[in-house]
N, C-alpha and C positions, 0 to 999 in steps of 0.2 A: 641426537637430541637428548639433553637429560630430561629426567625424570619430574624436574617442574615443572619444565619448559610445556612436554607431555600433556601434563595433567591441565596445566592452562588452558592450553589448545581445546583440552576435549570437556573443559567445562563451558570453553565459550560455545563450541560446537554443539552443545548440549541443551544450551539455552536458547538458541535459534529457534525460531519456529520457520517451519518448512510448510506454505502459504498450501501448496499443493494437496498435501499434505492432512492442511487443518480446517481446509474451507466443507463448511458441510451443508450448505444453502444449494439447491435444485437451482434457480432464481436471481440473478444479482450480478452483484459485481462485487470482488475480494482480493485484499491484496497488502502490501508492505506502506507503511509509510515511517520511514528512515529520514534524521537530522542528519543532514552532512552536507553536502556541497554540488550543488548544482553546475558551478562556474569553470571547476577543474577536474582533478587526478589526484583525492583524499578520499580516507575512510569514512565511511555510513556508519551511523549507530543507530539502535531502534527510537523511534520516538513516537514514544507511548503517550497514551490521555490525548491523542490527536483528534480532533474533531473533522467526521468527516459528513459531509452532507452531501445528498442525491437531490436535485431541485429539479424534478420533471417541466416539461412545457406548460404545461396547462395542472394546477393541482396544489397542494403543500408538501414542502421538501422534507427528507427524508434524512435522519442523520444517526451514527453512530458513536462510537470510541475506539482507538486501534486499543490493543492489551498493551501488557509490558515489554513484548516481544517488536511491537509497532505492524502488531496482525490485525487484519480491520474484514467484517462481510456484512454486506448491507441485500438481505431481503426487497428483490422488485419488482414489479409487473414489470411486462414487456411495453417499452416506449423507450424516448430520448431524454436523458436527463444531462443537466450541470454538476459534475461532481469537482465540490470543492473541498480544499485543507486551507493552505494559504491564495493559491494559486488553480487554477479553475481547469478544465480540460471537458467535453463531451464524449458524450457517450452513449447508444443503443445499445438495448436491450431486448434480445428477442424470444416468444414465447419458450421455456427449458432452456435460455442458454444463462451460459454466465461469463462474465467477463471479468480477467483481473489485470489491475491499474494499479500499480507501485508509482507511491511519490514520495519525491526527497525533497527538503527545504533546504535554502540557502539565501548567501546574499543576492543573488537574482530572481526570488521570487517562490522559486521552487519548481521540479518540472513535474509531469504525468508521464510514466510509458505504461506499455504491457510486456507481457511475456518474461517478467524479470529480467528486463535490459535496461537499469535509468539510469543512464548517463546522460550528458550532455550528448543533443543530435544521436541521442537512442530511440 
């Protein structure tokens, strides 16, 4: 590998944020929200200024911003909420846990997973 190639690599590496990592909420739920494709087998980029909202069952919803990185944690009581970007998914929360939910947008909508697995039927 030369030495651009190198350097490319470990700047994008660099610029990542690692969800793991960076979540520092007791509380919630945290996680990636990535522009890229829902539908197939293409690259994810971060996509930042994402609006994410927590809309409990009963109460006013709850919302944040991912960074520039498309790193997002949202502060919750324990209950069930609606977490949406473009595309919706639930979600329980239970007293000290937290849960993290990576979503990717695309032309189908956008999906929800956990555990940093969002692919298609991840």
């Amino acid at each position: 590998m030369n030495r651009i190639a190198l350097l490319s690599l470990l700047t994008l590496t660099a610029c990542a944020t690692d969800p793991e990592e960076a979540v520092s909420i007791d509380q919630g739920v945290y996680g990636l929200t990535l522009s890229g494709c829902d539908v197939g087998n293409c690259d994810d980029e971060p996509y930042a200024d994402a609006r994410v909202t927590a809309t409990p069952t009963s109460g006013a919803p709850l919302s944040t911003t991912s960074d520039g990185d498309g790193f997002f944690e949202l502060a919750l009581p324990a209950g069930t909420y609606e977490l949406c970007v473009h595309g919706c998914t639930t979600i329980t929360i239970g007293d000290g846990e937290r849960a993290r939910r990576d979503f990717v947008s695309g032309p189908g909508g956008g999906i929800w997973c956990s555990d940093g697995a969002c692919r298609p039927g991840g």
